[in-house]
PDB file of N, CA, C and O in Angstrom:
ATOM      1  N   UNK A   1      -8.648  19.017  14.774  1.00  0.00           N
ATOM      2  CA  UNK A   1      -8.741  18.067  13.688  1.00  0.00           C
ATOM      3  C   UNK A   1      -7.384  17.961  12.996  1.00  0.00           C
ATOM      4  O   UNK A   1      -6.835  18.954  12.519  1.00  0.00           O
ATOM      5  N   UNK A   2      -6.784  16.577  12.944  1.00  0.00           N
ATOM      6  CA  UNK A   2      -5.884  16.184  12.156  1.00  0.00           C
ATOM      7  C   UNK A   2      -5.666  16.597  11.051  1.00  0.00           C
ATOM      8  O   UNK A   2      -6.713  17.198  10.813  1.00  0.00           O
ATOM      9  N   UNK A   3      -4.866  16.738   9.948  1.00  0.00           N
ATOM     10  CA  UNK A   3      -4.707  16.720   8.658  1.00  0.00           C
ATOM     11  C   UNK A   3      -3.772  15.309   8.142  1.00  0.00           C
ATOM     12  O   UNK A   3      -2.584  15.128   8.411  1.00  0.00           O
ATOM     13  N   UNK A   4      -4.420  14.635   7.550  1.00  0.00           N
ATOM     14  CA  UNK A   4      -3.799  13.428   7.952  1.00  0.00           C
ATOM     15  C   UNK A   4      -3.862  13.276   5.691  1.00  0.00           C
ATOM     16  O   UNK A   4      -4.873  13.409   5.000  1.00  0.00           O
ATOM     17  N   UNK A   5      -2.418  12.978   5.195  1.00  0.00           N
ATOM     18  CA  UNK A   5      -2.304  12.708   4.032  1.00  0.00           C
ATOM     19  C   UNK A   5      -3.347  11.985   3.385  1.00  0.00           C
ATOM     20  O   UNK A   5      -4.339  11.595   4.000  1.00  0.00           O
ATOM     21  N   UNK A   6      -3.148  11.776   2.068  1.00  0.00           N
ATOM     22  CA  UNK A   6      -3.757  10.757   1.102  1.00  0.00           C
ATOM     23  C   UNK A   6      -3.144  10.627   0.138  1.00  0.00           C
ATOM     24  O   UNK A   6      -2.944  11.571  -0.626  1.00  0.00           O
ATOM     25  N   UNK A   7      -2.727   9.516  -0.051  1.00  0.00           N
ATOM     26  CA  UNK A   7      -1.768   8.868  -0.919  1.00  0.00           C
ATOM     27  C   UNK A   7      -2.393   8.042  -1.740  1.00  0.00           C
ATOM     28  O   UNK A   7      -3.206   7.199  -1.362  1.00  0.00           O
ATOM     29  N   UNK A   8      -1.969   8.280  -3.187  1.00  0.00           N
ATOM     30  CA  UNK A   8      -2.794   7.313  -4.509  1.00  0.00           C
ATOM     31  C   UNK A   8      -1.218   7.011  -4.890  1.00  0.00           C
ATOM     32  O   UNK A   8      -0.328   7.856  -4.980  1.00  0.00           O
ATOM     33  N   UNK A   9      -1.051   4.940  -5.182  1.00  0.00           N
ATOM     34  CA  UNK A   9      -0.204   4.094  -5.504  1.00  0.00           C
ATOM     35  C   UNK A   9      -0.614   3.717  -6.914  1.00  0.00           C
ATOM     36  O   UNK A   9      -1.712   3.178  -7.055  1.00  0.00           O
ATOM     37  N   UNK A  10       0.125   3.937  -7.938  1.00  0.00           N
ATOM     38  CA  UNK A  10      -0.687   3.415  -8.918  1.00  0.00           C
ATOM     39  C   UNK A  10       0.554   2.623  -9.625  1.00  0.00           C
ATOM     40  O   UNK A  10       1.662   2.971 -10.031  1.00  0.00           O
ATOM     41  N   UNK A  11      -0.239   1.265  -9.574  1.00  0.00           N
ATOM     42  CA  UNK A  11       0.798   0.187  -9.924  1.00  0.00           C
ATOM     43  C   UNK A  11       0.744  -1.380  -9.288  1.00  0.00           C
ATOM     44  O   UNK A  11       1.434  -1.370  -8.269  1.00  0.00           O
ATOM     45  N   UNK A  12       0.435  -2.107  -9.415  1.00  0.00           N
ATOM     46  CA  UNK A  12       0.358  -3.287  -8.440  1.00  0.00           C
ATOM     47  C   UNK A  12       1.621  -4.043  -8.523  1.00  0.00           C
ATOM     48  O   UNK A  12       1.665  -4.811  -7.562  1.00  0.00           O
ATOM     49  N   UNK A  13       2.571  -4.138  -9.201  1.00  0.00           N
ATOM     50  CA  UNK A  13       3.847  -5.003  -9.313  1.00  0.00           C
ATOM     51  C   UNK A  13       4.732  -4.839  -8.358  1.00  0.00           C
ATOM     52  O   UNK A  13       4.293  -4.293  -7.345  1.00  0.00           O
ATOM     53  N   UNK A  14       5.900  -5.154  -8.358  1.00  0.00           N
ATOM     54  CA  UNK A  14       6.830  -4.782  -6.691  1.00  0.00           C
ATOM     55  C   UNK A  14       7.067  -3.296  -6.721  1.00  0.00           C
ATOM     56  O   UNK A  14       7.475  -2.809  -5.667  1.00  0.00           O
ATOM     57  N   UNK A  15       6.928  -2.688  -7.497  1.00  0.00           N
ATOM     58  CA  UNK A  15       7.105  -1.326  -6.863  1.00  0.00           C
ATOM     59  C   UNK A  15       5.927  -0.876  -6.415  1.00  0.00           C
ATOM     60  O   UNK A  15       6.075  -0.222  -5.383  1.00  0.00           O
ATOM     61  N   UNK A  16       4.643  -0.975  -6.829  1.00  0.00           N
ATOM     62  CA  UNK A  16       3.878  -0.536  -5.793  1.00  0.00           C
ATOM     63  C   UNK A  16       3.619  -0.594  -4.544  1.00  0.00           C
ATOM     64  O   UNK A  16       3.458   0.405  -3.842  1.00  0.00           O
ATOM     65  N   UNK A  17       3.540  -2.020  -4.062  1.00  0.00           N
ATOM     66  CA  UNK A  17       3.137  -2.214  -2.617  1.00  0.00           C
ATOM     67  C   UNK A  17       4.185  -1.719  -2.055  1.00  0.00           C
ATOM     68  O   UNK A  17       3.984  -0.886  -1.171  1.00  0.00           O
ATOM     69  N   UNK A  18       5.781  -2.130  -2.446  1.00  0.00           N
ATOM     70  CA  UNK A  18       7.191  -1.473  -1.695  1.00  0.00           C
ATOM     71  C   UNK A  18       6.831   0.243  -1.448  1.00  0.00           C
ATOM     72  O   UNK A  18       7.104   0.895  -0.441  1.00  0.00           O
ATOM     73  N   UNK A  19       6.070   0.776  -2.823  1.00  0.00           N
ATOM     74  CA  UNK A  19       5.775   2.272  -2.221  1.00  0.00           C
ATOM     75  C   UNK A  19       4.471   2.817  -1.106  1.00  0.00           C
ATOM     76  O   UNK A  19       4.401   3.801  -0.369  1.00  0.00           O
ATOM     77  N   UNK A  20       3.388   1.522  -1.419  1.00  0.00           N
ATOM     78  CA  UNK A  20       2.737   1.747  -0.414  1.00  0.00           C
ATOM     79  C   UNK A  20       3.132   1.404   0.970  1.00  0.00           C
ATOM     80  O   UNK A  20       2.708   1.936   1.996  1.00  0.00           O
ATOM     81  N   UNK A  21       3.955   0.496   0.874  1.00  0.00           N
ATOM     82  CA  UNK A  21       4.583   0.207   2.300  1.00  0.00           C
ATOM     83  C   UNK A  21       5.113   1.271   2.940  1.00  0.00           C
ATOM     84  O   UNK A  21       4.804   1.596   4.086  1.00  0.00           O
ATOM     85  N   UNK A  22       6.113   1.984   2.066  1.00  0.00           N
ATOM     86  CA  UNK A  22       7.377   2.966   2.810  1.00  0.00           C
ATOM     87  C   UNK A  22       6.003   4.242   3.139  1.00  0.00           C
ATOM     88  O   UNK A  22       6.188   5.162   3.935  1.00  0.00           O
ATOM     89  N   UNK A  23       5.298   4.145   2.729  1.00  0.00           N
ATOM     90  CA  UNK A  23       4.266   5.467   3.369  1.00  0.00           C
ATOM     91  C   UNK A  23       3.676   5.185   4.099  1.00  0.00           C
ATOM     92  O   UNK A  23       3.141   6.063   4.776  1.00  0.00           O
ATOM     93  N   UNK A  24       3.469   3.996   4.341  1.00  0.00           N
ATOM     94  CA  UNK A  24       3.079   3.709   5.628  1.00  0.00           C
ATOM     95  C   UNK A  24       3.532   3.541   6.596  1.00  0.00           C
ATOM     96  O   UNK A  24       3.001   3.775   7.682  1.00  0.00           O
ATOM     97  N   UNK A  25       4.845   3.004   6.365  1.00  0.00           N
ATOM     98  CA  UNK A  25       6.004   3.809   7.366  1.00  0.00           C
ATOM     99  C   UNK A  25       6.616   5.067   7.931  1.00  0.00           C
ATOM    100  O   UNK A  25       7.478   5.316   8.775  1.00  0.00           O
ATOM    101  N   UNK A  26       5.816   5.773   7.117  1.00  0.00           N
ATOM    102  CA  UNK A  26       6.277   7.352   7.088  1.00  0.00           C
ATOM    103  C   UNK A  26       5.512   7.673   7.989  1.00  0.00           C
ATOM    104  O   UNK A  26       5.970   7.908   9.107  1.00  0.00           O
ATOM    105  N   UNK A  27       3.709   7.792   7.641  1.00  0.00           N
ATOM    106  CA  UNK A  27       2.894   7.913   7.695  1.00  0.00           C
ATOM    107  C   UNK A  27       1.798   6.837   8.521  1.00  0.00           C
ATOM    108  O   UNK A  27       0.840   6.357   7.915  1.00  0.00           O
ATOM    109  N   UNK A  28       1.999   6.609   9.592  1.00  0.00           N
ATOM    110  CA  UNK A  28       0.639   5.907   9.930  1.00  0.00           C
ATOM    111  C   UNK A  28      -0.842   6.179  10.018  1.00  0.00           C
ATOM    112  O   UNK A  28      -1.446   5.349  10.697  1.00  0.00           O
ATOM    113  N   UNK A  29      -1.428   6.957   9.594  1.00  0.00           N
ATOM    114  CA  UNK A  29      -2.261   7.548   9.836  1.00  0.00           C
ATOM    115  C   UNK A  29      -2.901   8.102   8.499  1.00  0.00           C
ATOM    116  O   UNK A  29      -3.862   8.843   8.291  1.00  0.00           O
ATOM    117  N   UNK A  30      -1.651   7.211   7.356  1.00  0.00           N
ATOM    118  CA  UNK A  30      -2.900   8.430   5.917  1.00  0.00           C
ATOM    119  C   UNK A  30      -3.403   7.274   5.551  1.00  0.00           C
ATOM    120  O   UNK A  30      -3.316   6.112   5.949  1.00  0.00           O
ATOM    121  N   UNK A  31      -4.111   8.004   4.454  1.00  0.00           N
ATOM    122  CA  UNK A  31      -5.312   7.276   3.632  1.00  0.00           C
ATOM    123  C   UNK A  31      -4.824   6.748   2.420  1.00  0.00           C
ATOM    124  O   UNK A  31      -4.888   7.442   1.405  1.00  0.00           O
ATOM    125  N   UNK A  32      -4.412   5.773   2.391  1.00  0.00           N
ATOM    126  CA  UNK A  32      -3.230   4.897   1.251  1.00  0.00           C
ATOM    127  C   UNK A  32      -4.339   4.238   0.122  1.00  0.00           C
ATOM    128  O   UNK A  32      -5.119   3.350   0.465  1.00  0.00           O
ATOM    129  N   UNK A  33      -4.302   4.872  -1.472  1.00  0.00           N
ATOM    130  CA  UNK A  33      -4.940   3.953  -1.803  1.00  0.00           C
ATOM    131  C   UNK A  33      -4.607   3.785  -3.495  1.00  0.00           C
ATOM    132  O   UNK A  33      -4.622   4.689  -4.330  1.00  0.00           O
ATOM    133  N   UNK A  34      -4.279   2.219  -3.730  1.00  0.00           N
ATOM    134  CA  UNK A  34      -3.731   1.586  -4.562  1.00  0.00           C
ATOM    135  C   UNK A  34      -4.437   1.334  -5.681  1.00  0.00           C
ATOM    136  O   UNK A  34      -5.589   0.954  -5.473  1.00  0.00           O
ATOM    137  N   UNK A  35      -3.929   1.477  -7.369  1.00  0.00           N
ATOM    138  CA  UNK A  35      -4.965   1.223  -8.338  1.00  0.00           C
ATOM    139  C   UNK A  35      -3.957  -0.004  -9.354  1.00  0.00           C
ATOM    140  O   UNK A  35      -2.881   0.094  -9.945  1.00  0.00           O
ATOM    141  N   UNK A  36      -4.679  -0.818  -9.219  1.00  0.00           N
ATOM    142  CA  UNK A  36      -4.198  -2.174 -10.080  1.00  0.00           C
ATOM    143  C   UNK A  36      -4.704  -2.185 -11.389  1.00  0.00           C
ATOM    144  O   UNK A  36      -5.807  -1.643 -11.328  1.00  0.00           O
ATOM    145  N   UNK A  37      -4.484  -2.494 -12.429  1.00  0.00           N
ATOM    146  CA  UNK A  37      -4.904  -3.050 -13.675  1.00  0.00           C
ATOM    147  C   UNK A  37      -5.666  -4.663 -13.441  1.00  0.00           C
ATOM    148  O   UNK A  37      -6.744  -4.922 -13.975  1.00  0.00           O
ATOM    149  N   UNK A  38      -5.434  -4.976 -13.168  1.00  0.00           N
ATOM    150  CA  UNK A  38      -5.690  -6.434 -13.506  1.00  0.00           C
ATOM    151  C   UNK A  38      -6.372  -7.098 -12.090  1.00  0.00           C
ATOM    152  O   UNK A  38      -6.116  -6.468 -11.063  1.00  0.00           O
ATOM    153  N   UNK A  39      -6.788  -7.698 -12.020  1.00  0.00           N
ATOM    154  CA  UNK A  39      -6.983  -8.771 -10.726  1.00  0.00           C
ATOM    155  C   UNK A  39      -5.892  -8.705  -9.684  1.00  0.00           C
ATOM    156  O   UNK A  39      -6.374  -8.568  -8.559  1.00  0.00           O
ATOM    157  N   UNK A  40      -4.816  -8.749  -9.700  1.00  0.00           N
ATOM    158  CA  UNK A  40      -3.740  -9.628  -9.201  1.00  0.00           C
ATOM    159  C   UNK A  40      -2.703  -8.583  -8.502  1.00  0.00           C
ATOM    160  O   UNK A  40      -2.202  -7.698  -9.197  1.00  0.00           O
ATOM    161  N   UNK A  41      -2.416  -8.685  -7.248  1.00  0.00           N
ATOM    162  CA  UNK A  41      -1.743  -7.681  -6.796  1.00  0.00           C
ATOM    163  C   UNK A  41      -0.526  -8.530  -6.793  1.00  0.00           C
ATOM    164  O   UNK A  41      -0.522  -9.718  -6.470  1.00  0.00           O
ATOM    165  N   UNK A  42       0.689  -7.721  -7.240  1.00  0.00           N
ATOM    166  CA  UNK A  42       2.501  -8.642  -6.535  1.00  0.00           C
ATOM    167  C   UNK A  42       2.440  -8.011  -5.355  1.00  0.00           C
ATOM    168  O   UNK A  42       2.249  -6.841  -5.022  1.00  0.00           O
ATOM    169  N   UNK A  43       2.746  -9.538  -4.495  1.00  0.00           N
ATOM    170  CA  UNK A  43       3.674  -9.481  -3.674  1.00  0.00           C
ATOM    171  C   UNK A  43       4.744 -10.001  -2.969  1.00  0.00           C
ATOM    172  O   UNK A  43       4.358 -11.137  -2.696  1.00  0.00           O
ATOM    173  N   UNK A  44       5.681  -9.885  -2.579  1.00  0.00           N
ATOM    174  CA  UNK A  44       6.775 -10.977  -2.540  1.00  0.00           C
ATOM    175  C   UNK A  44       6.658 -11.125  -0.731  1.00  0.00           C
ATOM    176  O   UNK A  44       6.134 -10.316   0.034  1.00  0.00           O
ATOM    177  N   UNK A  45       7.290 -12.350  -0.409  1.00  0.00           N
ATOM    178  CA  UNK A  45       6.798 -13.199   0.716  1.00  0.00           C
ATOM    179  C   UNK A  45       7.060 -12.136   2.157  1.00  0.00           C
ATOM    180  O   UNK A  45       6.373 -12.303   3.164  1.00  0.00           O
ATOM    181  N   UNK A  46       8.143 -11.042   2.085  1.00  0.00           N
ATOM    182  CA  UNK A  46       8.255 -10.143   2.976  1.00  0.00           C
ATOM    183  C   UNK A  46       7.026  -9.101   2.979  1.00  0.00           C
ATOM    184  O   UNK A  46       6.963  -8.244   3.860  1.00  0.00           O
ATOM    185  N   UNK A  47       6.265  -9.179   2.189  1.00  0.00           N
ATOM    186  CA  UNK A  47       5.203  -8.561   2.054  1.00  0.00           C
ATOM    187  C   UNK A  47       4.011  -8.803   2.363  1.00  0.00           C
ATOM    188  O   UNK A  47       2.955  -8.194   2.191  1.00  0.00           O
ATOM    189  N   UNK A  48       4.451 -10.320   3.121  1.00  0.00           N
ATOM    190  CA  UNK A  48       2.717 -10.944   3.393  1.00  0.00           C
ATOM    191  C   UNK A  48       2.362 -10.482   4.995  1.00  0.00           C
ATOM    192  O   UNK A  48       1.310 -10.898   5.480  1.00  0.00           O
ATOM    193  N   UNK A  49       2.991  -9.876   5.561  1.00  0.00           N
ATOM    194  CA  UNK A  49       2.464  -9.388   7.031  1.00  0.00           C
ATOM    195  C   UNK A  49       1.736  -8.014   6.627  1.00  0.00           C
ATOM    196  O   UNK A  49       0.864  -7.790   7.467  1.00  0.00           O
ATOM    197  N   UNK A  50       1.764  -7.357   5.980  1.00  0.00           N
ATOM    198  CA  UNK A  50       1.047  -5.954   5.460  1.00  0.00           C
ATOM    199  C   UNK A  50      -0.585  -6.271   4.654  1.00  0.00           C
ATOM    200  O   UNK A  50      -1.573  -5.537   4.647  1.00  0.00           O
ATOM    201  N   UNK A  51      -0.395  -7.648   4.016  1.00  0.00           N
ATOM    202  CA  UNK A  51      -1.305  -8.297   3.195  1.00  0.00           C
ATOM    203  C   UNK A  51      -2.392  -8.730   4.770  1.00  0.00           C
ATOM    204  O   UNK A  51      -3.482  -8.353   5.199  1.00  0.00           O
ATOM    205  N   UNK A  52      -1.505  -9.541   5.137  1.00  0.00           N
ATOM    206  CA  UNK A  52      -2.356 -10.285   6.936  1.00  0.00           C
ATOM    207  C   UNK A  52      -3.051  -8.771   7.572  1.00  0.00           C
ATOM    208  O   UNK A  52      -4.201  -8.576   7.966  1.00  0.00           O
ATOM    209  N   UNK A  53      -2.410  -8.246   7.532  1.00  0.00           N
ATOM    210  CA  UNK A  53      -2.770  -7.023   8.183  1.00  0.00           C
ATOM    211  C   UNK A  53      -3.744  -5.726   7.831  1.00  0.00           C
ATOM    212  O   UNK A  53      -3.968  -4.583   8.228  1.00  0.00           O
ATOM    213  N   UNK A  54      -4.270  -6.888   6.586  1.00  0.00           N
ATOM    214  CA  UNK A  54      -5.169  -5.539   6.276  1.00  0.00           C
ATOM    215  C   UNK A  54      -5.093  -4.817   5.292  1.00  0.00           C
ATOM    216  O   UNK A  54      -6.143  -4.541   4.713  1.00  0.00           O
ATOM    217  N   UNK A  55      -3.572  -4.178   4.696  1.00  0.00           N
ATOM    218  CA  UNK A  55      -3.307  -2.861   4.155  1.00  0.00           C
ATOM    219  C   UNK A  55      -3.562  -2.868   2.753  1.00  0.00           C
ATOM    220  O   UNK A  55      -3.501  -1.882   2.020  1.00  0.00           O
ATOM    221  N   UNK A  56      -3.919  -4.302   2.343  1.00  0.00           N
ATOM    222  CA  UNK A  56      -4.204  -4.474   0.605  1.00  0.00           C
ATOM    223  C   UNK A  56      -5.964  -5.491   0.829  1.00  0.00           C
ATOM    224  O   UNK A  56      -6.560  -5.989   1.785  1.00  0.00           O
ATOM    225  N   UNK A  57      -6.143  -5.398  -0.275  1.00  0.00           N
ATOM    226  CA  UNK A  57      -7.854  -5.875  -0.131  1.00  0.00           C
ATOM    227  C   UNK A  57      -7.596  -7.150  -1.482  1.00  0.00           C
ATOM    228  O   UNK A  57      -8.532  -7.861  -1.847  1.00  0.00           O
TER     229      UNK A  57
END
């Protein structure tokens, strides 16, 4: 059995997803999970293949 990370992002503006990104670069395999205030996640347009892909809800 794996030991596979878990990562809590807390922040939705450009530094969050940029930090959830780079751990997912690190890391393929952890359990990434992001806490927003508001409705509305940032993301800027280099960021929309991670969005397509699943990694934000």
């Amino acid at each position: 059995m794996e030991n596979h990370k878990k990562i809590i992002v807390i922040g939705g503006s450009a530094a969050g997803p940029k930090a959830a990104a780079r751990a997912r670069r690190m890391d393929e395999f952890a359990e990434i999970t992001m806490f927003q205030k508001g409705p509305d996640l940032s993301m800027a347009s280099c960021g929309f293949p991670y969005f397509v892909g699943g990694f934000f809800d």
